[in-house]
C-alpha positions, 0 to 999 in steps of 0.5 A, a space after each residue: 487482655 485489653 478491653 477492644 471495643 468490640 469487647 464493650 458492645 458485648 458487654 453493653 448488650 449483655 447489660 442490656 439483656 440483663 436490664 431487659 430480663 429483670 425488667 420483664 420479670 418485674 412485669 411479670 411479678 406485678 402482672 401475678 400479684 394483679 392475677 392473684 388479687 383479682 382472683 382473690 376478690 373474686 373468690 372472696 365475693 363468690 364465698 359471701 354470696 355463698 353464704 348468703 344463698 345458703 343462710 336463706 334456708 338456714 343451711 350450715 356450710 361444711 368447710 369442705 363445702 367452701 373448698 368443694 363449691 368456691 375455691 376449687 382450684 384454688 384451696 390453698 387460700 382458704 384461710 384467707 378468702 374466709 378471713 376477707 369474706 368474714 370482714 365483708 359479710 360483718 361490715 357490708 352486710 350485718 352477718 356475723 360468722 361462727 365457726 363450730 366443730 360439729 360431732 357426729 357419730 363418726 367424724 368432727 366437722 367444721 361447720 359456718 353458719 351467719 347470725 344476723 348482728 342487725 335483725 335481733 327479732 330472734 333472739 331479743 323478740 321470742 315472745 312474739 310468734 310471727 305468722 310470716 315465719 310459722 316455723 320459727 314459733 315452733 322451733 322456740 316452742 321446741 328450744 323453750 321444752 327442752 331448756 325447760 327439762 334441764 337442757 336434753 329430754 326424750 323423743 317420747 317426752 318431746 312429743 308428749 309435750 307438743 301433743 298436748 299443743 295439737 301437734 302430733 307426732 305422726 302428722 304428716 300434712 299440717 296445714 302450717 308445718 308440713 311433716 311435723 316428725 321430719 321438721 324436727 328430727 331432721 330439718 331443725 338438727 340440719 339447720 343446727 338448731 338441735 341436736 339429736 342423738 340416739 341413746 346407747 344400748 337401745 332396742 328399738 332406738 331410742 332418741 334425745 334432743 339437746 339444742 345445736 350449735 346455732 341455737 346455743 350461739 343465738 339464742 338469749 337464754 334470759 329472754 327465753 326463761 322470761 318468755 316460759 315464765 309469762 305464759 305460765 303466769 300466776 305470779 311466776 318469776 324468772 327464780 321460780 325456776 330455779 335450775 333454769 334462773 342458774 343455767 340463765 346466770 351462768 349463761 350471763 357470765 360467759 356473754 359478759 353481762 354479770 354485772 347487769 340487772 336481769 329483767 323483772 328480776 322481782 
């Protein structure tokens, strides 16, 4: 049948719909990606600060935490909002994240916590005590007593040591640290800095300290021995030591440093 013209103004409106439907689902498509960037640049913002507020009290986030208390309804992006808030919190920041899976009695978790890649006073400074930062000093006293025992000591024996320092284990109102028994057997193994496991087939229960997740990503196990080694003096040297300058090396090959000099190696 010939094409009347009444045939071809309704082909040219079709087109015309057609021209306008797809040029509306193109705004559409644009006015999405806009929404979906704005909310990742919100989310990503919203998760660094997160970050920031908790590492002021050394907490370790729960990844269930970041899906709980930042992205919400919007879990679906994790991987991508952590990956961005990763980059910004290293770039703008200083702050580097670590991933750990960190095991309880019943579960495995993962847990994020910030190593300040600028500030290196922790862990390249140990042998200074700073009075700004009181439990600092005592948690490398503690981290020093169980490397020292060969990596795990004993509740009693952790506090045989720190009763010989005047801290007992039942002090409840130290002027400098509060409830002694408390900072170390649960604020420290919250913070990851150690961790405290009962002893099978115990009774009463019995209780052994290894150091956490945090500690064993911040701490400089070289320093640490060459810290020990000058509060004993008397000629001691780092190889005094002889399980500890072992557990140093092996320490130096996984950071890549096996090929440089210790320190006061003589």
């Amino acid at each position: 049948m010939p094409r009347t013209a009444n045939n071809r103004r309704n082909v040219s409106e079709d087109e015309d719909d057609e021209d306008y439907t797809e040029a509306s689902q193109s705004s559409q498509a644009r006015q999405a990606a806009a929404n979906d960037a704005q909310i990742m640049e919100r989310k990503v913002g919203e998760l660094v600060q997160y970050f920031l507020i908790m590492e002021q009290n050394k907490i370790p986030i729960k990844r269930g935490d970041i899906s709980r208390n930042v992205l919400k309804d919007y879990k679906s992006i994790f991987q991508e909002v952590l990956m961005k808030a990763k980059e910004s919190l290293s770039n703008i920041f200083g702050f580097e994240m670590v991933e750990v899976e960190h095991s309880s009695a019943k579960t495995k978790t993962k847990m994020y916590f910030l190593l300040n890649k600028l500030d290196s006073e922790l862990r390249e400074d140990l042998v200074e005590i700073s009075s700004e930062n009181p439990k600092n000093a005592l948690l490398w006293i503690v981290l020093a007593i169980i490397f020292m025992n060969e990596s795990v000591i004993s509740e009693t024996q952790l506090w045989q040591a720190l009763q010989k320092l005047g801290l007992p284990q039942d002090e409840k109102n130290h002027p400098v640290f509060g409830d002694l028994k408390r900072l170390i057997t649960v604020e420290f193994p919250r913070q990851l800095y150690l961790e405290c496991t009962r002893v099978p087939s115990t009774d009463p229960a019995s209780f052994e300290f290894r150091w956490g997740e945090r500690a064993t990503a911040e701490v400089d196990k070289e320093k640490l021995l060459h810290m020990v080694t000058e509060i004993y003096g008397n000629n001691m040297t780092p190889q005094s030591w002889r399980t500890q300058y072992r557990e140093v090396q092996l320490w130096r090959q996984e950071k890549g440093l096996a090929d440089e000099p210790m320190e006061q190696d003589g």
